[in-house]
N, C-alpha and C positions, 0 to 999 in steps of 0.2 A: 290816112291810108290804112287800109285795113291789113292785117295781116294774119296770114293761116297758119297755124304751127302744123307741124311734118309734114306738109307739102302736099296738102287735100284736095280735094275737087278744085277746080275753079283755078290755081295755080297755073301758069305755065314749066313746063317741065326745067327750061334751064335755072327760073329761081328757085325751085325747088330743091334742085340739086346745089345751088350756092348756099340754100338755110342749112341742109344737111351739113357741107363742109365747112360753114361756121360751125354751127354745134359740134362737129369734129373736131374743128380746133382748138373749143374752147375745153372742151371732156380732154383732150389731149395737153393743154395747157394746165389745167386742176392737176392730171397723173404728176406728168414730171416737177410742179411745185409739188408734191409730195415725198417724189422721188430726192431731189432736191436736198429738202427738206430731213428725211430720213439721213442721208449723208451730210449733212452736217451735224445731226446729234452723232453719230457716230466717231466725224471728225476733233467734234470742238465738246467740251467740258468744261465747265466751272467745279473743282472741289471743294467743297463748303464742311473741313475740317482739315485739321492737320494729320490725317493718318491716310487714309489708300488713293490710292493712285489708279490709273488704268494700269491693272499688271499685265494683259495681255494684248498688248494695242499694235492693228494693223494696218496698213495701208488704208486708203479713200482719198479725197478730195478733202482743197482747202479754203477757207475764206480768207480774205485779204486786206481786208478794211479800208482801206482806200483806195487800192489797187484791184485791175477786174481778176477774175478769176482765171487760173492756170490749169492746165489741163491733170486730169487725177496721176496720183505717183503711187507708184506701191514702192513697197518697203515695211519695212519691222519699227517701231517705235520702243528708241533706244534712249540710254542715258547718255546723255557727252557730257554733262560738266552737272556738279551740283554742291551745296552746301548746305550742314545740317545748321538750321539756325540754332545758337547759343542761346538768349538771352536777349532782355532791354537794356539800348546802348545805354552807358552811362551820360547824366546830364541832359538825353533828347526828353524827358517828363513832360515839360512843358509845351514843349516847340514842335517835336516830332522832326519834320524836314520843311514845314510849310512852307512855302513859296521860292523852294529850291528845288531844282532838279539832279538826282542822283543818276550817273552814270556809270554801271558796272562794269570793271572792267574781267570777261571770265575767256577760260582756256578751254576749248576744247580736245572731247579726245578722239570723237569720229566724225568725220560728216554725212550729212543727207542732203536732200532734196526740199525737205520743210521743216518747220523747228514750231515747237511751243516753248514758252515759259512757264515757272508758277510763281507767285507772288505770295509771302505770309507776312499774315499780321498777328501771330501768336502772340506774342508780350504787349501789344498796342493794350490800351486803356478805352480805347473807341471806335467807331469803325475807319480806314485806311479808306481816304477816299482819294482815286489816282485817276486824273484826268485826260494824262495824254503818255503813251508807253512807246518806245520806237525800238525796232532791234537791227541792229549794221555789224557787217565783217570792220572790224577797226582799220582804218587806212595803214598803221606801221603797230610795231609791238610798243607795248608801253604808255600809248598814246592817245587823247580823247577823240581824237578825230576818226571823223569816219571814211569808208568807201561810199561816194552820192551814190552808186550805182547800187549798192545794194537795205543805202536804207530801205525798212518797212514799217507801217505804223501799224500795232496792235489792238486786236478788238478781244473782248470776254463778251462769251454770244453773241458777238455781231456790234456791238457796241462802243465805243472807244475810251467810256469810259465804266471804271467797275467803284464797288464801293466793299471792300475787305473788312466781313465783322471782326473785333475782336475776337481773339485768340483762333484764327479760321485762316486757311491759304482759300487763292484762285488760281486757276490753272485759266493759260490765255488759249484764244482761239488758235488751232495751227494757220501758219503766212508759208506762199512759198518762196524756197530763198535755196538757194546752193551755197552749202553750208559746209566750208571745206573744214578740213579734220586740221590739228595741231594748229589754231589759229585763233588769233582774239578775237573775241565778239563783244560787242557794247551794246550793253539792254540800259536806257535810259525811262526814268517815270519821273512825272509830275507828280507833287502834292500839292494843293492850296489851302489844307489844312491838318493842323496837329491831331497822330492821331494815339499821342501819346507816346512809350518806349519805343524806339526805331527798333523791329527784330533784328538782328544779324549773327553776323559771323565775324570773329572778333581778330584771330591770328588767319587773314585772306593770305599774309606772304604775297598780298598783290597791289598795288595802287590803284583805286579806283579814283571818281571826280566829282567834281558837285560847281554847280553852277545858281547863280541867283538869278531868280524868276524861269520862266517856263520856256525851256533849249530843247528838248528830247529830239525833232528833228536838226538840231544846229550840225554840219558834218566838219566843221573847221574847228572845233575843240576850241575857239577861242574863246568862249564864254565861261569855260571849265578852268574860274582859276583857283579852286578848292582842291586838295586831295584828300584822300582818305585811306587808312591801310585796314578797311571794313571792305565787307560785301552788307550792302544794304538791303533789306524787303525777298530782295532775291535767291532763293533757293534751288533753281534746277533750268536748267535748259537742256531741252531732247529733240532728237530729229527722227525723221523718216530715213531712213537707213537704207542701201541695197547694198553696204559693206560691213555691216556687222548685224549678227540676230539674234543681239542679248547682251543683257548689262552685268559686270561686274561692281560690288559695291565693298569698296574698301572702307572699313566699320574700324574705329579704332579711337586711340587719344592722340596727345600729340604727339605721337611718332607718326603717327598717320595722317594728323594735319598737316606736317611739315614743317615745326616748329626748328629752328634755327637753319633753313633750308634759307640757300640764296633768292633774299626776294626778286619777283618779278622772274624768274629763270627758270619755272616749271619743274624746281631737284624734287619733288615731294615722293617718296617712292611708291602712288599710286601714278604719278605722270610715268614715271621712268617702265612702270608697267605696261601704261596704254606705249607711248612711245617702242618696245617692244613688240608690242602686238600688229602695232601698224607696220612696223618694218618687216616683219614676218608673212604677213598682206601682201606687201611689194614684192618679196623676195618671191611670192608662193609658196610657203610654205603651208603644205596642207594640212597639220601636228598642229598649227596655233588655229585657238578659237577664233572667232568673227565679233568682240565684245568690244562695247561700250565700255569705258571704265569712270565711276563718280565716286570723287574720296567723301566719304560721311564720317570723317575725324573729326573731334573735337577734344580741345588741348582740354585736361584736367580730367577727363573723364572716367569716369567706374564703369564697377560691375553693378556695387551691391546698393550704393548709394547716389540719391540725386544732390544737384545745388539747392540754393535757398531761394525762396520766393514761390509765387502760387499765378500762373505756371511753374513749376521749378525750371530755373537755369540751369544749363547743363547737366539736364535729366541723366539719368544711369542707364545704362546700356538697354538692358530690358523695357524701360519704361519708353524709350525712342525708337525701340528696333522695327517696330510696326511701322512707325514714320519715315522713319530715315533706311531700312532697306524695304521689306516689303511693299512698301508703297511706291519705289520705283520698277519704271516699265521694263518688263521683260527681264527680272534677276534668273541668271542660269546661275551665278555664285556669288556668296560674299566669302571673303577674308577679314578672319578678326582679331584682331591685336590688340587685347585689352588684357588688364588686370595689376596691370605695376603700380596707377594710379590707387589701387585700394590698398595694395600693401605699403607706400611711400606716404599716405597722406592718413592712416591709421595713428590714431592715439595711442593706441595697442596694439600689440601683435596680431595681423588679419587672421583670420580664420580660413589656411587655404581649401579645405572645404566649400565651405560657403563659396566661396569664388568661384572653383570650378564647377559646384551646382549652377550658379548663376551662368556660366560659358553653356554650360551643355542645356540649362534651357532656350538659351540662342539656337544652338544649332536644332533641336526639337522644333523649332518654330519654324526654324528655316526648312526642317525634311516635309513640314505641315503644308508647305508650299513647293517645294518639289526643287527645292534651293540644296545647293550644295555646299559643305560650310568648310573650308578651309580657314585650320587656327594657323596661327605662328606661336613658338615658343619667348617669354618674355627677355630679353635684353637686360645684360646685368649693368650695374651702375652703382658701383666702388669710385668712389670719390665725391658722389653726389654729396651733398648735407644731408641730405636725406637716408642715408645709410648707415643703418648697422647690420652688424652679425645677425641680429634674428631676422633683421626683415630680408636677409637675406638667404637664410634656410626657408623662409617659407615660399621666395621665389622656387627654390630649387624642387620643392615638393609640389610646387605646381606645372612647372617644366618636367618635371617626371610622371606624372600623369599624361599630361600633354601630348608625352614623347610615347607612353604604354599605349594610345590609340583610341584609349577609352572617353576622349572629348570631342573629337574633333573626324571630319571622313578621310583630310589626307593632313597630315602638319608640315609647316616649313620650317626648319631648326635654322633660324636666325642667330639663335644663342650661340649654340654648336661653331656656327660658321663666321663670327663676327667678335666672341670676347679675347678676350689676352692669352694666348698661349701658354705664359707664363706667372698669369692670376688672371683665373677664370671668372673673379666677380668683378672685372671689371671688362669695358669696351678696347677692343683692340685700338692703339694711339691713331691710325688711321681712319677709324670709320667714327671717332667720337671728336663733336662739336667741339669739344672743351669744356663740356658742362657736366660729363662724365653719364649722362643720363640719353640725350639724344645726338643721334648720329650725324655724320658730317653730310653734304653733299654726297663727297664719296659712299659713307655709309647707307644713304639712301637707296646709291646706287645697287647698292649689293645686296640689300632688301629685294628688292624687285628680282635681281637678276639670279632670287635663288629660289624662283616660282616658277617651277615645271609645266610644263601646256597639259603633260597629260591631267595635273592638277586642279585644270580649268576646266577639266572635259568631266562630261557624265554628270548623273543625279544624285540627289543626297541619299543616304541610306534609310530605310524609314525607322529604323530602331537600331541605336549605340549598340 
């Protein structure tokens, strides 16, 4: 049968008018796979380093990977939970995790409407190749089991399965999920093979699970009879947000990890922050921010100096700040509590100089970005081992800087408000562990609870 394109001579008029509304359809079907198209590069990223993030990520549409697609959400693209990876675990060299499934167990601190993850394989020796990722509200606290109703299986570009170069993060496709705030979530990944040093995070203060052979959809936990007190591969999970429009990123060592905080129990005084914020939410209170809160603590951590190894473990404040604040989504602030680590772990008397050059190039970096940088002053620790008389005047000369304004846009005097009344170089008997170094539960508490909202409000200054 012969056939006449645009509907010429010799046609009758109604097939003419049915070729047109083919071609219509089909010109219209090309648009929106572009349109399409276009809103999933915007939605869905893979980062192919360990350093930027989408720092101003919005609302669109999201892919679902095995599930069809959900209608578009807006919202802010927030941080709810994150950890700076450490290091290669010890012992995983040879093995990595292959043929076991790691199930994280992470806390959040806000909810949304859709969620990504990121995946790093910074210390890996080869590429991280992850087969199958699933992400579930956890059925109870503490626990591997999931809610069925809200597993998701995860894709990177559409995909379900990614392959993580050495020393390089992936960021997964966004799933939608209603993704309540103060609640566990369990991001489960396959590996089938070693891909070298497991990255993690070493002091989680959380139980996570591991399972032999490939579980990630399993929601009965019953395959999970490993645990672990790591965060595996996993470094950040973020949501689409319509309750909060910006991330706060607590930057610090382990006071800020939460090192002798009650595990499992969320005392870390960046929880007891977000925990603040939300109640503040409920109550309306219009004086508290709308933020996300992601602790980027790491126990042992500097100013001036990194760990050993190439990556270096437990990089130095400076040489991670790029990664571990700026490259989360939406920083309105970070707070930073560093510096006890250089003068405790010196061979010699730290140079409080140098230190606080090294604070105030944080916060230079953070004004670079329109970040606002609340310090804390350092926390004394008489009785440590670690303590003498000098390293204890050069605390104080760095707390007196601190306190003159000339580091920091607003400071929180922790020190002031938490040592001994009656020997100021040591931690008042209530708010200290017993380690005479980090603080108790209670003292966590009262970290957090001596950070003002207006201190969370406004931009950085562009010049000290």
């Amino acid at each position: 049968m012969t056939r006449h394109d645009g509907g010429g001579p010799g046609v009758p008029h109604a097939r003419r008018s049915g070729h047109r509304d083919t071609r219509h359809h089909v010109l219209l079907s090309a648009v929106l796979a572009v349109i399409v198209g276009l809103s999933a590069a915007i939605y869905i990223g893979v980062d192919a380093g360990d350093g930027g993030r989408r720092g101003q990520d919005t609302l669109a549409s999201s892919r679902t990977g095995s599930h069809s697609a959900a209608a578009a959400s807006t919202g802010v693209w927030v941080g709810s939970w994150a950890a700076a990876p450490v290091g290669g675990e010890p012992l995983t060299e040879p093995d990595g995790t292959a043929g076991r499934t790691v199930r994280n167990v992470v806390h959040t601190s806000v909810g949304g409407t859709s969620a990504r993850i990121t995946l790093s394989n910074l210390y890996g020796t080869s590429p991280l190749t992850v087969t199958a990722v699933t992400l579930a509200v956890a059925a109870a606290d503490d626990s591997p089991a999931a809610d069925p109703d809200t597993l998701r299986r995860l894709t990177f570009g559409g995909r379900p399965t990614i392959s993580v170069p050495a020393g390089e993060q992936a960021v997964s496709d966004a799933v939608p999920l209603a993704v309540p705030r103060d609640t566990d979530i369990l991001v489960s990944l396959y590996t089938p093979t070693s891909a070298g040093p497991v990255t993690f995070h070493h002091r989680a203060q959380q139980t996570s699970y591991v399972a032999d052979g490939e579980h990630t959809a399993d929601v009965t936990g019953a395959p999970y009879t490993g645990q672990s007190t790591y965060w595996r591969y996993l470094t950040a999970l973020d949501v689409l947000s319509e309750e909060a429009d910006g991330t706060v990123v607590a930057f610090g060592d382990s006071i800020t990890d939460g090192a002798t905080s009650t595990p499992g129990a969320n005392r870390r005084w960046p929880d007891v922050l977000a925990d603040r914020l939300r109640a503040a939410l409920s109550d309306g209170d219009d004086d508290a921010p709308r933020y996300g809160v992601v602790n980027a603590g790491i126990s042992g951590n500097r100013v001036l100096t990194d760990g050993l190894g190439r990556p270096a473990g437990n990089p130095s404040g400076p040489n991670r700040f790029d990664r571990d604040v700026l490259g989360r989504p939406n920083v309105k602030v970070v707070v930073i509590d560093l510096g006890v680590n250089d003068i405790l772990r010196s061979r010699n008397t730290a140079d409080p100089d140098a230190v606080l050059d090294g604070l105030r190039d944080l916060v230079r970096r953070a004004h670079a970005h329109g970040i606002k940088a609340v310090g804390t002053t350092l926390l004394p620790f008489r009785g440590h081992r670690g303590y003498t008389d000098a390293r204890e005047d050069v605390r104080r000369q760095i707390n007196s800087a601190i306190r003159s304004g000339s580091v920091y846009d607003t400071v929180v005097d922790v020190d002031r408000a938490m040592h001994d009344p009656y020997d100021p170089r040591r931690l008042k008997s209530e708010y200290d562990s017993g380690d005479h170094l980090h603080p108790s539960d209670r003292g966590y508490r009262k970290m957090a609870q001596l950070i003002r909202w207006s201190q969370l409000r406004g931009a950085g200054r562009a010049e000290l």
